[in-house]
KESEGU-731513 format. One record per atom (N, C-alpha, C): x negated, y negated, z negated. Coordinates in steps of 0.2 Angstrom, whole numbers, padded with zeros to 4 digits, always signed. Example, Ala and Ser with C-alpha at 12.3 -4.5 7.8 and 13.67 -1.06 7.14 Angstrom:
<pts>
-0066+0028-0039
-0062+0022-0039
-0066+0016-0039
-0064+0011-0035
-0068+0005-0036
-0064+0000-0039
</pts>
This chain:
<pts>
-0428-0286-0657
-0429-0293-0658
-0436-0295-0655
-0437-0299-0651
-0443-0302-0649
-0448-0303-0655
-0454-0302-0653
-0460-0306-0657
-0460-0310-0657
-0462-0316-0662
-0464-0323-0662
-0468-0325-0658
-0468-0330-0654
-0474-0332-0649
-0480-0334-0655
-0487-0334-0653
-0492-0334-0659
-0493-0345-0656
-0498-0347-0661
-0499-0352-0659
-0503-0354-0655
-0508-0349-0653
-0512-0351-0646
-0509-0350-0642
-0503-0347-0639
-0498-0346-0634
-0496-0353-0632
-0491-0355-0638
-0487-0361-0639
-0491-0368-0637
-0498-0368-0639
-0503-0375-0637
-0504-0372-0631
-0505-0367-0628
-0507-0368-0622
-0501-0370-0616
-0493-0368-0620
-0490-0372-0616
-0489-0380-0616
-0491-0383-0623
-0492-0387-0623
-0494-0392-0619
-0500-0388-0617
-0507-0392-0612
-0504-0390-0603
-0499-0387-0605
-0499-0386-0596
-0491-0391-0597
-0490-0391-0600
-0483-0398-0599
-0487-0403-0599
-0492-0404-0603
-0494-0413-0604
-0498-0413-0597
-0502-0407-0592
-0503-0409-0587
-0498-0410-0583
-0491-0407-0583
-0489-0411-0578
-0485-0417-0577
-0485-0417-0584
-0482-0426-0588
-0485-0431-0585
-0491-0428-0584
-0499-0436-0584
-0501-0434-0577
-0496-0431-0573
-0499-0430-0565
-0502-0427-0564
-0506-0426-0566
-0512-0417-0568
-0512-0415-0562
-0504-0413-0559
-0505-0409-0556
-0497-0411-0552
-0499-0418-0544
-0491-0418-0543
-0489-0414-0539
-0480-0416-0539
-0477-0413-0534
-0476-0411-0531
-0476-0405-0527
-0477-0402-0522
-0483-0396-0522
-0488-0398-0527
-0495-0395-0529
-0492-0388-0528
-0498-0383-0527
-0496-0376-0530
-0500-0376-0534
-0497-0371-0540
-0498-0372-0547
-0504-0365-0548
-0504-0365-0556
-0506-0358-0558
-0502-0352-0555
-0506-0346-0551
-0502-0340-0550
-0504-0336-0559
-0499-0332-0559
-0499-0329-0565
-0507-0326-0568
-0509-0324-0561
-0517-0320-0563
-0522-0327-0565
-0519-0332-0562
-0525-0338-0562
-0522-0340-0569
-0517-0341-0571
-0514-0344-0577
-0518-0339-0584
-0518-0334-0583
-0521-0327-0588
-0529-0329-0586
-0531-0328-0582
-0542-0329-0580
-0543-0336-0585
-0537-0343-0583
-0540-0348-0586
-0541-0349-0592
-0534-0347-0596
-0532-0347-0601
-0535-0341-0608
-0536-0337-0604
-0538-0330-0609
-0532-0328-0610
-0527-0330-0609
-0520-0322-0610
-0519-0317-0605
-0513-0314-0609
-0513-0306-0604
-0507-0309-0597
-0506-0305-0592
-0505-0304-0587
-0495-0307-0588
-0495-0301-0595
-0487-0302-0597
-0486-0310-0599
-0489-0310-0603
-0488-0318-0604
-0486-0324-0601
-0494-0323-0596
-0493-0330-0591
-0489-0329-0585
-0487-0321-0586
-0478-0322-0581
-0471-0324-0585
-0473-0324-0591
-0468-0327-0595
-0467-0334-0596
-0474-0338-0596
-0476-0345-0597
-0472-0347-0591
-0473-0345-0584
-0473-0349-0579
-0467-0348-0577
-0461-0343-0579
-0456-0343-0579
-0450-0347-0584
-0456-0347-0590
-0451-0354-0593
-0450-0358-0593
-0457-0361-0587
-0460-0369-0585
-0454-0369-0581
-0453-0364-0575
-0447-0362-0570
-0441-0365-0572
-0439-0363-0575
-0430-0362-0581
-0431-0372-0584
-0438-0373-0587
-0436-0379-0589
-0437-0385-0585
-0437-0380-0578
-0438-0389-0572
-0443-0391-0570
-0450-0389-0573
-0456-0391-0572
-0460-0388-0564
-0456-0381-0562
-0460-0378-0557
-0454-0375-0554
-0456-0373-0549
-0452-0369-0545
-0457-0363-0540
-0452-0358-0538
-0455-0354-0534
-0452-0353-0528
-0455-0351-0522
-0456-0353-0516
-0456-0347-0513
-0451-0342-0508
-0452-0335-0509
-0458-0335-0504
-0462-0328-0505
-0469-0325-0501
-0470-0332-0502
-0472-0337-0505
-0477-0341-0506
-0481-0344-0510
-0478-0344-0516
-0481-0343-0524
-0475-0350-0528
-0479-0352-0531
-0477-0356-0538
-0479-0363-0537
-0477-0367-0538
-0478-0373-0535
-0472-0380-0541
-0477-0385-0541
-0475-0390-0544
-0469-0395-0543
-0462-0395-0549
-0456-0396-0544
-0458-0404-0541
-0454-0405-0536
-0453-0411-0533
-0454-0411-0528
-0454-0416-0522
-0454-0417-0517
-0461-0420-0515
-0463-0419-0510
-0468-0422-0507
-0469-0428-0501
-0468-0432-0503
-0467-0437-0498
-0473-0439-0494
-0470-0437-0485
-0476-0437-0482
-0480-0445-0480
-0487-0446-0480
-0488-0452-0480
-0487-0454-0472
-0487-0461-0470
-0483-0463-0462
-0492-0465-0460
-0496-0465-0462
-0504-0467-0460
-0508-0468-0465
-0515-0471-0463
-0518-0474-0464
-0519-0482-0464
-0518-0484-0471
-0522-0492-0474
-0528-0492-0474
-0533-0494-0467
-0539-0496-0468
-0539-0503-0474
-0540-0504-0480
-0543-0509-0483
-0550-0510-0484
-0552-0517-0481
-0558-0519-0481
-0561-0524-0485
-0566-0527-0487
-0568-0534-0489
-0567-0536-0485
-0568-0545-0485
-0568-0549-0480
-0575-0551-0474
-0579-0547-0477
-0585-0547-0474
-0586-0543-0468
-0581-0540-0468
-0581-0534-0461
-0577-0538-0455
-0577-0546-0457
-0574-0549-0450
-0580-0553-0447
-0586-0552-0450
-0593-0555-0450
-0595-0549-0444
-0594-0553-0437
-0597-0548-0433
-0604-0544-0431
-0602-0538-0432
-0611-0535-0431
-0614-0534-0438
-0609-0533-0446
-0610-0535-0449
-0609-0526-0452
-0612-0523-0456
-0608-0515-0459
-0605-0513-0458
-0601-0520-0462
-0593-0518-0462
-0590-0517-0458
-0590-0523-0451
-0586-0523-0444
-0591-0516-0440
-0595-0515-0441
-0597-0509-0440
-0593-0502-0440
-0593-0503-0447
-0589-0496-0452
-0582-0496-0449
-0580-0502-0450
-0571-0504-0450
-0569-0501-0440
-0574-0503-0435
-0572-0501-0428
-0576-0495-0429
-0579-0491-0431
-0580-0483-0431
-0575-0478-0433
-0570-0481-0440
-0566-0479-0443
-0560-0478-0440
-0557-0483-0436
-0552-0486-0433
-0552-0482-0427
-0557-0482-0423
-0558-0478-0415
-0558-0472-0417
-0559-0466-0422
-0558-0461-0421
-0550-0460-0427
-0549-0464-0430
-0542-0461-0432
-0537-0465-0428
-0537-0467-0421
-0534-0468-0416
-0536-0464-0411
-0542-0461-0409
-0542-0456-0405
-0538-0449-0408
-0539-0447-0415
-0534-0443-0417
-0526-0445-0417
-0523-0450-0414
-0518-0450-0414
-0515-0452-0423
-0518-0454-0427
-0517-0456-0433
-0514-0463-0434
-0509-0466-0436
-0506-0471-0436
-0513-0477-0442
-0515-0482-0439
-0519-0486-0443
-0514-0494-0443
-0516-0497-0449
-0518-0502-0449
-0520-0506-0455
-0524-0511-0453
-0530-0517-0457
-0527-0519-0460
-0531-0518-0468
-0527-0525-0474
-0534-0526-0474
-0535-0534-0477
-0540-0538-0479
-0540-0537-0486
-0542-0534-0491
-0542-0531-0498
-0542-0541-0502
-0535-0539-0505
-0534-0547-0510
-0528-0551-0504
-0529-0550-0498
-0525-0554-0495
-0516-0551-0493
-0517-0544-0492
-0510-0541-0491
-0511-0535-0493
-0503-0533-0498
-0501-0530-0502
-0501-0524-0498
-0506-0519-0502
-0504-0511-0501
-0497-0508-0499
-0497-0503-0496
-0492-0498-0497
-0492-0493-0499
-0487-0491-0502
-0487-0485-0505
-0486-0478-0501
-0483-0478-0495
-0480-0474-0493
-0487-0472-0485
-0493-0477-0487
-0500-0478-0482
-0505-0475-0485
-0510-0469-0483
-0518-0467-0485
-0521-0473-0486
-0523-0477-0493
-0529-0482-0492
-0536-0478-0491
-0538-0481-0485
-0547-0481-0485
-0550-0487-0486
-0555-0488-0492
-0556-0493-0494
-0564-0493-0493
-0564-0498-0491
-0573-0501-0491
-0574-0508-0495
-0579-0507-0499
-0579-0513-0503
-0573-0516-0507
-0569-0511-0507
-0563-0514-0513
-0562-0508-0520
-0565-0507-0522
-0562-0501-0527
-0557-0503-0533
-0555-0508-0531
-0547-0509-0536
-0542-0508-0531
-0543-0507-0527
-0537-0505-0522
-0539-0495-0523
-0542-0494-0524
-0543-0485-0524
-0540-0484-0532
-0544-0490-0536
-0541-0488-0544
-0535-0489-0544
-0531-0494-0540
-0524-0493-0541
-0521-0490-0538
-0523-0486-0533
-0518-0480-0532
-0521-0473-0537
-0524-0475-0539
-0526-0469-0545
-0520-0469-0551
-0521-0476-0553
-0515-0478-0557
-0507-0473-0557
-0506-0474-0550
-0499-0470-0548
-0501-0466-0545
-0505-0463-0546
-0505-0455-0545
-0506-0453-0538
-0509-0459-0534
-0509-0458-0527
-0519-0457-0523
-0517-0453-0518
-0523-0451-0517
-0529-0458-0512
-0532-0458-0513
-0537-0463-0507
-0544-0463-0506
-0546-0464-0502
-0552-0462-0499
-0559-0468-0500
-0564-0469-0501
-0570-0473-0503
-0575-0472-0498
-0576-0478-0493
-0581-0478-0489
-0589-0480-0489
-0592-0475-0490
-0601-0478-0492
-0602-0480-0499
-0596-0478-0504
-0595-0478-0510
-0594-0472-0513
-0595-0471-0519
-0593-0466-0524
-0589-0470-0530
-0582-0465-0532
-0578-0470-0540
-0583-0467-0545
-0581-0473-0550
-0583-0473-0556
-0581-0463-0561
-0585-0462-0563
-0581-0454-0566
-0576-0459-0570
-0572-0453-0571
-0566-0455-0574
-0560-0450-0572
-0552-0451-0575
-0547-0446-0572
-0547-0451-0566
-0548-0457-0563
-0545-0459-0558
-0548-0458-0552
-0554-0454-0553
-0561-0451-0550
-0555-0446-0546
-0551-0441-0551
-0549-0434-0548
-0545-0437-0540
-0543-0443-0540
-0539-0446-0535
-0542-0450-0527
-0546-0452-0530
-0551-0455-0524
-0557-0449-0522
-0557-0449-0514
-0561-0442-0511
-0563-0450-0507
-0572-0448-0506
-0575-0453-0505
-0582-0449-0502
-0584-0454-0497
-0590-0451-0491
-0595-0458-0492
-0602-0456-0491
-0606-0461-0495
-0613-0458-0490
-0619-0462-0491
-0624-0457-0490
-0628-0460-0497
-0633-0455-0497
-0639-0456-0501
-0644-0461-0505
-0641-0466-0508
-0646-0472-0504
-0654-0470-0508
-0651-0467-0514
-0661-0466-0517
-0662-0462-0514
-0662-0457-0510
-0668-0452-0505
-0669-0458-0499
-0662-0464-0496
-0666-0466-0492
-0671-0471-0494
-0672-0474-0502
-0677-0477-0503
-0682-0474-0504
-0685-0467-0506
-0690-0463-0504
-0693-0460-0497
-0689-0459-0493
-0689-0461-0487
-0693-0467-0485
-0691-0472-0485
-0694-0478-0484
-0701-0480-0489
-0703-0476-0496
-0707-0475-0497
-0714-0472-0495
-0710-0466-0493
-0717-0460-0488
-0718-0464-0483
-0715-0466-0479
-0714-0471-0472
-0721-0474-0474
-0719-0481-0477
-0727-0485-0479
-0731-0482-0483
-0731-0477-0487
-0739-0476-0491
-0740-0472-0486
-0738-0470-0480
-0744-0466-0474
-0745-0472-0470
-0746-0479-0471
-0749-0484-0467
-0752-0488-0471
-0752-0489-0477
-0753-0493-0481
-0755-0492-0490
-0759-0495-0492
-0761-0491-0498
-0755-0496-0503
-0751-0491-0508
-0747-0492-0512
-0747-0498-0516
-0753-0501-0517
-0753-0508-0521
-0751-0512-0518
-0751-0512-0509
-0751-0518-0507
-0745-0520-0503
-0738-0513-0508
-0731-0513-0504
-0727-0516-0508
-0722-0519-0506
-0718-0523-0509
-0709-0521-0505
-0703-0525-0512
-0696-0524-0506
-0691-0528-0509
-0690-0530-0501
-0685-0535-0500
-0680-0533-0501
-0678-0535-0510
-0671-0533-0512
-0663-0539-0509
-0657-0534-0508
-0652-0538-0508
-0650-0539-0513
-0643-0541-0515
-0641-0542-0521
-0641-0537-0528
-0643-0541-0533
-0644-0538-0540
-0640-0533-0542
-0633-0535-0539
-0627-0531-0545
-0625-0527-0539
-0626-0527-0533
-0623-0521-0530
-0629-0512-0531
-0625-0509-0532
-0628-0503-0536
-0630-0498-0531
-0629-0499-0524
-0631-0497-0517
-0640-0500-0516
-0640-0505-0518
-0646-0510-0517
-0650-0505-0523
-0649-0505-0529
-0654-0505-0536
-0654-0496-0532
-0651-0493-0531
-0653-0486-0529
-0657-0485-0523
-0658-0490-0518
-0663-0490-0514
-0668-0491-0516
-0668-0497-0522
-0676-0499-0524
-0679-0494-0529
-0673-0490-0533
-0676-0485-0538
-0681-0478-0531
-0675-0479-0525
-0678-0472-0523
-0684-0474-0520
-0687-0479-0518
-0694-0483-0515
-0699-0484-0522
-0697-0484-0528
-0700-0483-0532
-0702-0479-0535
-0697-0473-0534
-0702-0466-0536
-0706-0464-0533
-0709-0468-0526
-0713-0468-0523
-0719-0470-0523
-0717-0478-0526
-0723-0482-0525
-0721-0486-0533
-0723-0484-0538
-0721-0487-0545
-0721-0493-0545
-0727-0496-0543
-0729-0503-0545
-0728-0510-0538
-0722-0507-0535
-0719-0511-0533
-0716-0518-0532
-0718-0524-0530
-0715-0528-0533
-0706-0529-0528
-0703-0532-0534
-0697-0534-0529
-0695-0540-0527
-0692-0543-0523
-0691-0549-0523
-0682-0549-0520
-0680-0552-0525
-0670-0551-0522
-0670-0557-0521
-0668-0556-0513
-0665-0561-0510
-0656-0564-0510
-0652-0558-0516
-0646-0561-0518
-0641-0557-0512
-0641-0559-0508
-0638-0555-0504
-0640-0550-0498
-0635-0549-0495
-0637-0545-0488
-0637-0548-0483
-0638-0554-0481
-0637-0555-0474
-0644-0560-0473
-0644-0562-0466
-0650-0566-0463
-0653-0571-0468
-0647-0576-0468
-0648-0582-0472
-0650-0580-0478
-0649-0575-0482
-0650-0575-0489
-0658-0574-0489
-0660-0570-0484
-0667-0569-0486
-0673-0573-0483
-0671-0579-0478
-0673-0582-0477
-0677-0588-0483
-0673-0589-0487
-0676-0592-0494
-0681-0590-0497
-0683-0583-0497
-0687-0580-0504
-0692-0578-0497
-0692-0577-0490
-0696-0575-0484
-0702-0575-0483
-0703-0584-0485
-0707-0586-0482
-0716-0586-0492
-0711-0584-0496
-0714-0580-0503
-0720-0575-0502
-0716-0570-0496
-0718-0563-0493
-0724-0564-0492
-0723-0568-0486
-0728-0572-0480
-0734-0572-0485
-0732-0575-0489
-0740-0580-0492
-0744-0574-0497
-0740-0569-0498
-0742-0565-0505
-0748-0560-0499
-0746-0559-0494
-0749-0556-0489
-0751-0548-0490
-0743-0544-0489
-0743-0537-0491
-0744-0535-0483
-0746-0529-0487
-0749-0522-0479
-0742-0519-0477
-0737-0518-0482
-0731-0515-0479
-0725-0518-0485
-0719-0519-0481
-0715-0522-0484
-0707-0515-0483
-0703-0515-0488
-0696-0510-0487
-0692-0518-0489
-0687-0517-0483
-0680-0520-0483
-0676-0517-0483
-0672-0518-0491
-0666-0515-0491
-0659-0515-0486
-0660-0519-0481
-0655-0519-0476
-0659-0522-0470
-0657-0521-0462
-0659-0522-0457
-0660-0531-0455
-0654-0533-0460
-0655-0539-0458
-0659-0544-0463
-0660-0541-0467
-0665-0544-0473
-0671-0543-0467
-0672-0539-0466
-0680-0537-0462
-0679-0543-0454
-0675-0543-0450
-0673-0550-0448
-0678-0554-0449
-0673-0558-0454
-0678-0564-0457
-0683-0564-0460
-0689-0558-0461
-0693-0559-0463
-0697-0560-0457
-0696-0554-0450
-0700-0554-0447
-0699-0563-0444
-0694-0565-0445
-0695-0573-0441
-0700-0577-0444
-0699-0575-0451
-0704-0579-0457
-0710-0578-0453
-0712-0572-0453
-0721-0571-0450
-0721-0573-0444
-0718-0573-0440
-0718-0577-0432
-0718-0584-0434
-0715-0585-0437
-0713-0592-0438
-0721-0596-0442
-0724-0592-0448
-0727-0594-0449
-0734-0593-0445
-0734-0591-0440
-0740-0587-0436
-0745-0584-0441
-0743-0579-0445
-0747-0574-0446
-0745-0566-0443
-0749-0563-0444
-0747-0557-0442
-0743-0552-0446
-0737-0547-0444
-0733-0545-0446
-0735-0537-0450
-0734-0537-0455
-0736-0530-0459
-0732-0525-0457
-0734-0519-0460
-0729-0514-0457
-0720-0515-0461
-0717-0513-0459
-0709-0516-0461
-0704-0510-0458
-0701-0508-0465
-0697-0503-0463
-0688-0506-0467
-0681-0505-0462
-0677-0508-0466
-0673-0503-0465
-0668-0503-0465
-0664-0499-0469
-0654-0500-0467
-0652-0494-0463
-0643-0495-0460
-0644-0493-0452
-0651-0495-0450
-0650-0494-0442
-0644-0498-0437
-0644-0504-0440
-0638-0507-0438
-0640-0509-0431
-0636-0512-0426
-0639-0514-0418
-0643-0518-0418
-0645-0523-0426
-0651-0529-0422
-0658-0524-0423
-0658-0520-0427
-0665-0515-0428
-0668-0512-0422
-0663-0511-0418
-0666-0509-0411
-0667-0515-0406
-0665-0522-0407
-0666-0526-0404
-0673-0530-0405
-0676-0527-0413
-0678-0530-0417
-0685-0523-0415
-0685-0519-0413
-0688-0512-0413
-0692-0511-0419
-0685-0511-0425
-0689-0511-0432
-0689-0503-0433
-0693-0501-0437
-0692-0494-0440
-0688-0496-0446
-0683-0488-0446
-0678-0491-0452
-0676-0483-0454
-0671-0483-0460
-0668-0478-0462
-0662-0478-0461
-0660-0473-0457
-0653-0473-0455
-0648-0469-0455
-0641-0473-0459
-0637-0472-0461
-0634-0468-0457
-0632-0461-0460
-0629-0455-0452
-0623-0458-0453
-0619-0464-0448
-0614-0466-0446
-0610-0462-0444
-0612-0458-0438
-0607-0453-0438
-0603-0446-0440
-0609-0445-0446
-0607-0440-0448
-0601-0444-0455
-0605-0449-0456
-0601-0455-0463
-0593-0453-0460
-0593-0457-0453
-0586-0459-0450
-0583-0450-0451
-0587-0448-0447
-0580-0441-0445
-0579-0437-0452
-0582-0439-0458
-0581-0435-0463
-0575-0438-0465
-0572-0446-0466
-0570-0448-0468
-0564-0446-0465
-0563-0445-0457
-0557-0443-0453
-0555-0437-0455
-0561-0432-0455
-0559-0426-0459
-0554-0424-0468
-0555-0429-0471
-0554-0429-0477
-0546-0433-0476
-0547-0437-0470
-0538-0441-0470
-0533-0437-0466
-0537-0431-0462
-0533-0426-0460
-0529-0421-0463
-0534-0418-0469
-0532-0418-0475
-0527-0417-0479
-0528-0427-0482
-0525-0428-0487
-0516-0430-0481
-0516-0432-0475
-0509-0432-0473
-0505-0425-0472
-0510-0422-0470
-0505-0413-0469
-0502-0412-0476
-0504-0417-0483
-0501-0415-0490
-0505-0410-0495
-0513-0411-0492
-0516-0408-0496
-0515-0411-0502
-0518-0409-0510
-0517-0411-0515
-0522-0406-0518
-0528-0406-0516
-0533-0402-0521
-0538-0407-0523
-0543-0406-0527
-0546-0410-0531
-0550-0415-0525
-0552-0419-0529
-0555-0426-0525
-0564-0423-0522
-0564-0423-0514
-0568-0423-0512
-0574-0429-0512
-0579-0428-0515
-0586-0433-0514
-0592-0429-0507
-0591-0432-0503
-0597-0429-0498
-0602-0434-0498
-0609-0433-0498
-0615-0438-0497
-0620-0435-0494
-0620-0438-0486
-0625-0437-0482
-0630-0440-0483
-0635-0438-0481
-0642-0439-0481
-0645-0445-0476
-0648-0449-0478
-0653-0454-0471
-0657-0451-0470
-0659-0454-0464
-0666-0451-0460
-0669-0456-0457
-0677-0456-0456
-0680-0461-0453
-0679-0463-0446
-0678-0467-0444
-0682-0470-0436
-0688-0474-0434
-0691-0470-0431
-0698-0473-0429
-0698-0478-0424
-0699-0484-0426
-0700-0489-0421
-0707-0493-0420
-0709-0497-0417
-0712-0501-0417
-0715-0506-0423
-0712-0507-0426
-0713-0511-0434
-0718-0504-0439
-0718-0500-0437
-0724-0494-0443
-0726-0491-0437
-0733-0493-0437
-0737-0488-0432
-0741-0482-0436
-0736-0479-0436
-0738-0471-0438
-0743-0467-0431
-0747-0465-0433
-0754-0462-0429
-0751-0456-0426
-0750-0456-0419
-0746-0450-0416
-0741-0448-0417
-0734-0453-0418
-0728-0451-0422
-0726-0453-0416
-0719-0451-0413
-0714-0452-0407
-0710-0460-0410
-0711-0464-0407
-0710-0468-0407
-0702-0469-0404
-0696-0473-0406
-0690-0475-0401
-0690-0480-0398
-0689-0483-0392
-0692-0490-0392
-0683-0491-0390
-0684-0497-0384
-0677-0499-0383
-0671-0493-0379
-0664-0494-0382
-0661-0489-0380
-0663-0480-0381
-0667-0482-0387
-0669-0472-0387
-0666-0472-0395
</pts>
């Protein structure tokens, strides 16, 4: 007559049905091998071939000969890529329309089926990879149903719906310490100041937290949003306070300021912004900038991925920015990039 199974046996199968009841771990997944099920758990060898053979018999799992043990069900392949974007990426020359024709151009060079939804205006598919920019309830509701998606120049919230969304970002507090070193090697730390964008975007407060660990006593001034017009309002404030270097959290905040100073015929302080977007080089601002390309091809990397039917935990990658030296910070024997460099 068999031994009675003990009651840490019994909970531990407990915990491995209620993973794959709550998705844990879908369909098609490869499961615990018997050694991995014994390492994780602390049982013996015997056991967790018994566990996995019961999961087997009750429908939960299946085996796959010379390949191992795998979650039953079917895996259904996705037919592409749903780029979903905010509406803001129809704003030409604008991040987003940036990000959205980078994204687009190489998972159509890869032969990747694409296409564009306006995030709020047309309905997801299920059966579509979302990559989402600026929408995170389109990535929390494929989390919801247990579906994988991708976060561009974002990170999700932690959480179980976190293990779902694989998401590519860059750093933004290292590039507001960046942008910090940049002006206290031109100017002295009392008389720097930064051009905030909006309050509640948490990309911006991490720009200004990482320029602050630099330069404590900062002042800030939020201009509300990210574009030309929004910092034309609070611009001409700058102007009159009369700093030696100023960080703008975005390329086009720095725009309007430098028109402010033209405009107002005073002379322009050192001015460093931030994305390396095309007006910055028109603009021959110094900036911190955003590794576009590594952004984008990490992105394709991770959709290559998740369509071959990968199913392992949720990737975050976050590259680093790095300076460009222009004309707006005359750093003392520093390589300069002028137009088209």
């Amino acid at each position: 007559m068999p031994r009675p199974r003990s009651a840490a046996v019994a909970l531990v199968k407990e915990k491995l049905i209620a993973r794959l009841k709550q998705g844990g771990h879908p369909p098609g997944q490869r499961f615990f091998s018997n050694r991995a099920l014994a390492e994780h758990f602390g049982l013996s060898y015997q056991t967790a071939h018994r566990l996995n053979a019961e999961l087997e018999r009750e429908g939960w799992l299946e085996r796959r000969q010379a390949s191992g043990t795998y979650v039953a069900g079917t895996w259904r392949p996705l037919q592409g890529v749903e780029l979903v974007f905010h509406a803001r990426a129809r704003r030409e020359g604008s991040f987003g329309a940036r990000l959205l024709e980078g994204v687009r151009a190489e998972l159509e060079a890869a032969s990747v089926p694409v296409r564009v939804v306006w995030a709020g205006e047309t309905a997801s598919q299920p059966d579509w990879l979302p990559v989402v920019w600026e929408a995170p309830e389109q990535a929390a509701e494929a989390a919801r149903e247990r579906r994988f998606s991708i976060m561009l120049n974002d990170q999700p919230s932690p959480g179980i719906a976190a293990s779902y969304i694989d998401s590519v970002s860059t750093d933004d507090f290292s590039g507001g310490v960046v942008a910090g070193e940049l002006l206290r090697s031109v100017a002295p730390a009392r008389s720097l100041a930064i051009l905030a964008g909006p309050r509640d975007d948490p990309r911006c407060r991490r720009r200004v937290e990482g320029f602050q660990s630099q330069v404590r006593k900062a002042e800030v001034v939020w201009a509300g949003g990210w574009f030309t017009e929004d910092a034309r309002r609070v611009a001409p404030r700058l102007v009159r306070r009369g700093y030696a270097g100023l960080f703008c959290c975005n390329d086009r905040l720095a725009e309007a300021l430098l028109a402010a100073y033209d405009g107002a015929g005073v002379a322009r302080p050192a001015v460093v912004g931030f994305d390396d977007a095309p007006v910055a080089e028109d603009l021959h601002l110094t900036t911190v900038a955003i590794p576009w390309k590594e952004l984008i091809l990490g992105a394709v990397d991770i959709v290559r991925q998740r369509l071959r039917g990968a199913t392992g935990p949720a990737a975050n990658r976050v590259y680093s920015p790095r300076p460009v030296i222009r004309t707006t910070l005359p750093l003392p024997g520093a390589r300069r990039v002028g137009r088209g460099g």
